[in-house]
C-alpha positions as CSV (number, residue, x, y, z in Angstrom):
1,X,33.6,-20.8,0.9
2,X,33.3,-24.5,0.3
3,X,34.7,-24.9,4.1
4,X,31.5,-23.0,5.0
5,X,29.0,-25.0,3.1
6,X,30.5,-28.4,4.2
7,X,30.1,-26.7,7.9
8,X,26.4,-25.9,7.3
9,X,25.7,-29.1,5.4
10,X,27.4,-31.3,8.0
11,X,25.3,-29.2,10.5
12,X,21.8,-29.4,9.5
13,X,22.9,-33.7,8.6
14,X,23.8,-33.7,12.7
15,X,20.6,-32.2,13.4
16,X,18.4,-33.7,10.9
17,X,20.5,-37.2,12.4
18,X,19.3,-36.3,15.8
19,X,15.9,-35.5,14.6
20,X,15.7,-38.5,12.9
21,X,16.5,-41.3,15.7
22,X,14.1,-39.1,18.2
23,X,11.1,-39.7,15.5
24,X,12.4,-43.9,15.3
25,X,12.3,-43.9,18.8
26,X,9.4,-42.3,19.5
27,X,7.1,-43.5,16.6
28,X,5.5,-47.0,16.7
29,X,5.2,-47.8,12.9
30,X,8.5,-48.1,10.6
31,X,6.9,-46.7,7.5
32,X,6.4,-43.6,9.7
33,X,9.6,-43.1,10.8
34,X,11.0,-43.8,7.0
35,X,8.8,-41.1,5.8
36,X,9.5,-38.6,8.8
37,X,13.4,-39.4,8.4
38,X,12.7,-38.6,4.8
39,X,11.0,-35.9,5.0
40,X,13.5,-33.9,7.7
41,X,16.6,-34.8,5.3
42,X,14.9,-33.1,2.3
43,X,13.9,-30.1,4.4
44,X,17.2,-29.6,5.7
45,X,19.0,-29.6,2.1
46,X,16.3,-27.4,1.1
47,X,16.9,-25.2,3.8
48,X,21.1,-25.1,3.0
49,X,20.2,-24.4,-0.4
50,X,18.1,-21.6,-0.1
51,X,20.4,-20.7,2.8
52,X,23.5,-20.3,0.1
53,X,21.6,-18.7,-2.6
54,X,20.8,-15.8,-0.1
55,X,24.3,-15.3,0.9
56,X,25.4,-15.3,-2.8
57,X,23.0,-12.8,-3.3
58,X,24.0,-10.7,-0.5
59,X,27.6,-11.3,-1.4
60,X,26.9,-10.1,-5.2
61,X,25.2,-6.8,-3.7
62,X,27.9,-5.5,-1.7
63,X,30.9,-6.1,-4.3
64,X,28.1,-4.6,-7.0
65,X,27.6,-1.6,-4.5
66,X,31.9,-1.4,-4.6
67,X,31.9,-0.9,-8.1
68,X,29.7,2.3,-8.0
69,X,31.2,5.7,-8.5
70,X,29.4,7.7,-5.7
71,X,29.1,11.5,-6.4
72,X,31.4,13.8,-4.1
73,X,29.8,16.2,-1.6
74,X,30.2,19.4,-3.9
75,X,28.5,17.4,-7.0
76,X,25.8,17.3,-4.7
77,X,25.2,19.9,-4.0
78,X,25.9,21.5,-7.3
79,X,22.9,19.2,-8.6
80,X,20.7,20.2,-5.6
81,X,21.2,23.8,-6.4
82,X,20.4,23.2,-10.1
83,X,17.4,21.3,-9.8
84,X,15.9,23.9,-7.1
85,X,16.7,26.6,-9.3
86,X,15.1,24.7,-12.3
87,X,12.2,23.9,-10.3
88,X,11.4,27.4,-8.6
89,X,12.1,29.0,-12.5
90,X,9.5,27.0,-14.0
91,X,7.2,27.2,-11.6
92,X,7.3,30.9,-11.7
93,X,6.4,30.7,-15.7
94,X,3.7,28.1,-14.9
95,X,2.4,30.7,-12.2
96,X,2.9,33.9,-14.7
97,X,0.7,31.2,-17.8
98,X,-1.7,31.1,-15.2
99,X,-2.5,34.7,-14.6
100,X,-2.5,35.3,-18.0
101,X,-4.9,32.6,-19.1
102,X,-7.1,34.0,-16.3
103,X,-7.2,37.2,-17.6
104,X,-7.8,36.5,-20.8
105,X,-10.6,34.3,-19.8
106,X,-12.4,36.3,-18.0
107,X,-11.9,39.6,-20.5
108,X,-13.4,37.0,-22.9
109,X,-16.5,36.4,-20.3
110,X,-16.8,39.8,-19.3
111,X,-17.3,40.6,-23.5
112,X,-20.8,39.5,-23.7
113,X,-21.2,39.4,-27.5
């Protein structure tokens, strides 16, 4: 791991190097180029760092993502099966409620007291 961050930190040095004598050559004023030069070195780290917090991340997730205890096929689908039977049982009560109420309600209007 710290082979690959010396890689990407001597990397973005060569190109922020390279970057940096393009700008002194190519700029007339030297307080210019020492903010340009500046400038592109702090990018650059900024970029590594951000760079490496996003691989750790990624890294965290997948050994995270190992440590999970995934459910077997037939748990599955034992689970399915229960919550559709749940789900098609209790809609049939909410469905025989309703009738009801919709009786009574309108034995109640039909009254006229």
């Amino acid at each position: 791991m710290k082979n690959k961050k010396k890689k990407n930190i001597n990397f973005t040095l060569i190109i922020t190097l390279m970057l940096s004598i393009f700008i002194y050559f190519y700029t007339n004023k030297n307080i210019i180029r020492i903010i340009l030069i500046l400038l592109m070195i702090l990018i650059n780290f900024n970029h590594v760092i951000h760079f490496t917090k996003i691989l750790n991340f990624i890294k965290k997730t997948i050994i995270e993502t190992k440590k999970i205890i995934w459910a077997n096929p037939k748990e599955t689908l034992y689970t399915t099966l229960i919550i559709t039977c749940i789900t098609i049982i209790s809609s049939l009560l909410l469905w025989i409620l309703d009738h009801i109420l919709l009786y009574l309600i309108s034995f109640f209007i039909n009254l006229r007291l």
